[in-house]
ChimeraX commands (.cxc) that place a marker at each C-alpha (Angstrom):
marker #1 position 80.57,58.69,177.39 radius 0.5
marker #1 position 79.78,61.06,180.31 radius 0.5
marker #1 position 76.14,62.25,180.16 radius 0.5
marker #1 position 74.17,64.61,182.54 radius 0.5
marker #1 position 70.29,65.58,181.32 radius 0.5
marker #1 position 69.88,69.01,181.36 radius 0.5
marker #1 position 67.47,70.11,184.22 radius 0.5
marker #1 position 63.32,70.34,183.92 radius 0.5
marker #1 position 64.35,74.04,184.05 radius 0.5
marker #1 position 66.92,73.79,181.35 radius 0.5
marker #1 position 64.30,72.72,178.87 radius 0.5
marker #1 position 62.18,75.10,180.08 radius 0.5
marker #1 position 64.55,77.90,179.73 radius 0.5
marker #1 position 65.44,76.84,176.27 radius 0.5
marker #1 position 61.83,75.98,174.80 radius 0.5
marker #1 position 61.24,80.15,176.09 radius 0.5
marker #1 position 64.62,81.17,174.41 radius 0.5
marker #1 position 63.74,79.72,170.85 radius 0.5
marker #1 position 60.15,80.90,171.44 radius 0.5
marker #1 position 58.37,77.51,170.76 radius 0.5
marker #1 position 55.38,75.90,172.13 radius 0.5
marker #1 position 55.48,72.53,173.52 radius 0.5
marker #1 position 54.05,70.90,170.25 radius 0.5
marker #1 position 56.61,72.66,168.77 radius 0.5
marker #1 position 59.35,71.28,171.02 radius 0.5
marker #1 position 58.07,67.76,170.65 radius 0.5
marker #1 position 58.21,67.39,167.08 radius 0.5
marker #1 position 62.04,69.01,167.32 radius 0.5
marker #1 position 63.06,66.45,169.86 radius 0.5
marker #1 position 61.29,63.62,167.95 radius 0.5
marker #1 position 58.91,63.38,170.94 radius 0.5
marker #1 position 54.76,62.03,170.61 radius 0.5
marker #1 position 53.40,65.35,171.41 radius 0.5
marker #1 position 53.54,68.77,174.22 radius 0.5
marker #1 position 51.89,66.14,176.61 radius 0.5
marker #1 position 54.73,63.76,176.68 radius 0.5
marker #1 position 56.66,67.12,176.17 radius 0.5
marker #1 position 55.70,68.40,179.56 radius 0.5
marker #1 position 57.22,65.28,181.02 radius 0.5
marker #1 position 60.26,66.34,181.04 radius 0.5
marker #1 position 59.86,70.54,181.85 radius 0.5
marker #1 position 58.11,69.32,185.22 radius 0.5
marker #1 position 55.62,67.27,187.28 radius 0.5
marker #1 position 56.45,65.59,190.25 radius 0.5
marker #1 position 59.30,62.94,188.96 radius 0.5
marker #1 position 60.37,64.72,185.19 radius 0.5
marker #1 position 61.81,62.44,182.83 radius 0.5
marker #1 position 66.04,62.50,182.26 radius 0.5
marker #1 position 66.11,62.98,178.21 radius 0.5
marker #1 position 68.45,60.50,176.68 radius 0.5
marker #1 position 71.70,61.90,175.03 radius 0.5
marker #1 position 70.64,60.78,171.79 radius 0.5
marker #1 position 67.07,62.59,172.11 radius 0.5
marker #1 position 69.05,65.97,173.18 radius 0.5
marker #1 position 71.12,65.73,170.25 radius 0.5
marker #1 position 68.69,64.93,167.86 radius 0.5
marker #1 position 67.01,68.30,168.74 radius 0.5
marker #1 position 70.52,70.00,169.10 radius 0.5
marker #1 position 71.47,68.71,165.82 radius 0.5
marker #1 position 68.13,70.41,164.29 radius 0.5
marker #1 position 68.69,73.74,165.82 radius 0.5
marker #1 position 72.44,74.25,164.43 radius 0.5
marker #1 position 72.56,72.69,161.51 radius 0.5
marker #1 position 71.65,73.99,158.19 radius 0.5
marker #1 position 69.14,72.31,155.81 radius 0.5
marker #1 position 71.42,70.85,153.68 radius 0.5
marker #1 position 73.73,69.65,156.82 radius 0.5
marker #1 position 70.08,67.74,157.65 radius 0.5
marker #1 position 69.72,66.74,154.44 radius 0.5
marker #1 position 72.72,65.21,154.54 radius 0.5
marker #1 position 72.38,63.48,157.76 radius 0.5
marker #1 position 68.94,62.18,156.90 radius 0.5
marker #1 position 70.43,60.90,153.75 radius 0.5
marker #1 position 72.75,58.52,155.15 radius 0.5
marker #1 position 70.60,57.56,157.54 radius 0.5
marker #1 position 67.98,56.19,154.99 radius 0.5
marker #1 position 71.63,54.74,152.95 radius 0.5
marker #1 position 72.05,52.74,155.92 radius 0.5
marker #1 position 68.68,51.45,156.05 radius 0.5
marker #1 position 66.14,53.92,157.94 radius 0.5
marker #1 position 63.07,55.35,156.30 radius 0.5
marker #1 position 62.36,58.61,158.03 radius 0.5
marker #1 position 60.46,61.10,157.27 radius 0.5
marker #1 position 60.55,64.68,160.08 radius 0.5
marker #1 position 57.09,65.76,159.20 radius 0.5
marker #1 position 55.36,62.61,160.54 radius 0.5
marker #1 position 54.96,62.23,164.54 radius 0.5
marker #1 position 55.12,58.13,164.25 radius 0.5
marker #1 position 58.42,56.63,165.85 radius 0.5
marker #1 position 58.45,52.50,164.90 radius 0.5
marker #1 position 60.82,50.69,167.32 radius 0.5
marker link #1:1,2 radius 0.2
marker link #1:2,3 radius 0.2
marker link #1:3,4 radius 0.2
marker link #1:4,5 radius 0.2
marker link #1:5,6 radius 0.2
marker link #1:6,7 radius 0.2
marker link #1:7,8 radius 0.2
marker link #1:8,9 radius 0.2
marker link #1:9,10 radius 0.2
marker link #1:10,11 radius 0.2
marker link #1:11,12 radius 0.2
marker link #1:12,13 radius 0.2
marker link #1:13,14 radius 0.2
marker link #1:14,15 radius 0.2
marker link #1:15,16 radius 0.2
marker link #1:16,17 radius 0.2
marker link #1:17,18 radius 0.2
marker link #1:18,19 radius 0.2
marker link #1:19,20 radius 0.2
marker link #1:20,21 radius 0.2
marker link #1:21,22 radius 0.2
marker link #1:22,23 radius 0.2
marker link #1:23,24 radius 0.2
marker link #1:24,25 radius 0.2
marker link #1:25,26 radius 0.2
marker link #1:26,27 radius 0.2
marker link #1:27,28 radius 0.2
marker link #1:28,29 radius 0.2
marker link #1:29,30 radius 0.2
marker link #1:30,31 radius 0.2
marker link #1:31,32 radius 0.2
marker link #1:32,33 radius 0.2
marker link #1:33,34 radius 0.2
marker link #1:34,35 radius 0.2
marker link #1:35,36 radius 0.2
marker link #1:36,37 radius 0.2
marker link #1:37,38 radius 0.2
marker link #1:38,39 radius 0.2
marker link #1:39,40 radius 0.2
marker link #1:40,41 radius 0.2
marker link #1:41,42 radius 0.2
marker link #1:42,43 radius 0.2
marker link #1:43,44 radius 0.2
marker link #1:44,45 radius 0.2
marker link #1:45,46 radius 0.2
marker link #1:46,47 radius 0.2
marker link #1:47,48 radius 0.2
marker link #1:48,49 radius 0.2
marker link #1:49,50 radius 0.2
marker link #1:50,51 radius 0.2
marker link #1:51,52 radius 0.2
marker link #1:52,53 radius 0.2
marker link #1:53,54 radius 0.2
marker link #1:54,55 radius 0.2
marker link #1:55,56 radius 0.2
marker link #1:56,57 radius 0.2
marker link #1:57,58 radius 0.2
marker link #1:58,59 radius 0.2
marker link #1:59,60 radius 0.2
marker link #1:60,61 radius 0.2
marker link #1:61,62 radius 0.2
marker link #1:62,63 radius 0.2
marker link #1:63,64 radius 0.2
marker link #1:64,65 radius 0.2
marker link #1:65,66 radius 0.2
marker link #1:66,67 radius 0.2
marker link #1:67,68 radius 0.2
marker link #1:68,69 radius 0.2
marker link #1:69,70 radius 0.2
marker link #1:70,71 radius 0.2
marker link #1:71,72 radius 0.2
marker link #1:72,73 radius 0.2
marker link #1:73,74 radius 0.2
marker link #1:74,75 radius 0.2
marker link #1:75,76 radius 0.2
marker link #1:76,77 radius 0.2
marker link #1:77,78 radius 0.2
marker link #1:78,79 radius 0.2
marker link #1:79,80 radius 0.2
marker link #1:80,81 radius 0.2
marker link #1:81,82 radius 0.2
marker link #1:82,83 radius 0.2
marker link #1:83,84 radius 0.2
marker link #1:84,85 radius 0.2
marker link #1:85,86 radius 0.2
marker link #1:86,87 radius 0.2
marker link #1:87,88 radius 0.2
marker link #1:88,89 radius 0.2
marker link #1:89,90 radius 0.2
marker link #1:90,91 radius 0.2
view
């Protein structure tokens, strides 16, 4: 796979077109909070977001509830317990 990280700017740009704040973008992208956020919008060295991250949040724009549902679902089927409404990521 062939994978470019959209731009500081791109995030940016996109976090003003859906009209969020940056707690509001964190929790979409399955990120700790607008601090860690604001990583990768700016600073002196932003962070690349990894494909999977990007689609994560892509995924949760476009899809439908049920589509999520769905997705979710066989995720936990193949072993994950997740749950969107808490911040916590286990690794």
């Amino acid at each position: 796979m062939r994978y470019i990280s959209p731009s500081p700017s791109d995030l940016q740009r996109l976090k003003n077109e859906i009209d969020r704040t940056g707690e509001q973008m964190a929790e979409l992208f399955g990120v700790a909070g607008g601090q860690q956020w604001r990583k990768y919008t700016g600073g002196a060295q932003p962070r690349e977001m990894a494909p999977q991250m990007l689609f994560f949040g892509a995924a949760r724009l476009v899809l439908s509830d049920d589509e999520l549902r769905r997705v979710l679902g066989r995720m936990r089927e193949i072993g994950a317990e997740i749950d969107l409404t808490t911040a916590q990521v286990d690794s």
